[in-house]
N, C-alpha and C positions, 0 to 999 in steps of 0.2 A: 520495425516499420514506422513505428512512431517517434524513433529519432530520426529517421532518414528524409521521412515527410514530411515534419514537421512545419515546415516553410511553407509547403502548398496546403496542408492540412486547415494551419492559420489561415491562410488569407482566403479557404474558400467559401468563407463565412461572411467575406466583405466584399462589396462591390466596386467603390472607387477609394483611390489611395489619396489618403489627407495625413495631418502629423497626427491626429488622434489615433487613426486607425493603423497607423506605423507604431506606434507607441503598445498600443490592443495585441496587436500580431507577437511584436518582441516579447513581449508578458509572456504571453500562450506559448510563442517556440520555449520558452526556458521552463515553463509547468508542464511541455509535454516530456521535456527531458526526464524530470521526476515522477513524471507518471507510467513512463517506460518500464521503470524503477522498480514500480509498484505492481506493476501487472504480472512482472515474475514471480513477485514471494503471494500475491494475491491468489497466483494459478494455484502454484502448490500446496498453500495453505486451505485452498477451496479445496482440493483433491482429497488433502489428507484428512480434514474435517468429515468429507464424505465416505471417506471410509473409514473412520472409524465411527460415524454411523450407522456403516453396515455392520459394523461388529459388534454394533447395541453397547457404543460408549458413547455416550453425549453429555452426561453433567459437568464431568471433568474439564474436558474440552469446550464447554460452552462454558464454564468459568474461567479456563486459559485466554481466551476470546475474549471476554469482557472485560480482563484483569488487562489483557493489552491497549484493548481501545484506550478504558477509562484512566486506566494506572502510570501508562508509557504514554502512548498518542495524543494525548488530550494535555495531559501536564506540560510535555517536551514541546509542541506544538505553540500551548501558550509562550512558552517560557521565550522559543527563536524568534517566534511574530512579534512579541511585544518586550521583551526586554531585551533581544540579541538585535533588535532591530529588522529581522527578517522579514515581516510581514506574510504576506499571503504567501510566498517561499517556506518560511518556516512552519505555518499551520501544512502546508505540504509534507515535510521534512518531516514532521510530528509524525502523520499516519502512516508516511514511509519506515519512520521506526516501527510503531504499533506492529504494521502488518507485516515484519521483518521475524520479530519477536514474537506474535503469533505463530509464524510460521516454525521458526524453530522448536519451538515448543510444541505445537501439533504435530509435527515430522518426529520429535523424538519420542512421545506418547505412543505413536501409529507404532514407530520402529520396537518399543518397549513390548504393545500387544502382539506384534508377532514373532519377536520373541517367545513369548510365551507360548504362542499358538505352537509353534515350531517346534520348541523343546517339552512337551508334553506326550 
């Protein structure tokens, strides 16, 4: 839905159209394309965090987490914004990885614990 609306979603935040707020809107439609993006691996990686909370694992996974944000999202982030020339695109693109590689990694933890749970 957030690519589809994108257009109306932008412009329902401004009232009369000038070149600035032309300029504001165009920005928002293309960060909402990448935020689309993000709301998927965000879903499932919030799911899979949660349960393997219920299964009374959290160190692990909250150093998987953190190694993402800090280690992937925040370097990769810099790196597109200001040396790939990306700017505020690329600090997007950044956390788009992070929580890409979160995800994977908490999905294949979760899948590891029931593993376990299963063949026991």
């Amino acid at each position: 839905m957030l690519v589809l609306l994108r257009a109306p979603l932008s412009w329902s935040f401004f009232g009369e159209v000038d070149p600035r707020t032309t300029a504001v809107v165009a920005l928002a439609m293309h960060y909402l394309i990448i935020v689309a993006c993000m709301q998927v691996f965000d879903g499932v990686q919030f799911v899979a965090n949660g349960a393997l909370r219920g299964l009374s694992d959290v160190r692990i996974p909250t150093l998987m987490t953190i190694a993402c944000y800090w280690l992937v999202a925040m370097p990769v982030g810099y790196y597109l914004a200001f040396h790939c020339g990306l700017r505020g695109s690329g600090l997007w693109l950044g956390l788009l990885l992070g929580l890409f590689c979160s995800f994977v990694l908490l999905v294949l933890r979760l899948r590891r614990r029931f593993a376990l749970i299963f063949t026991t």
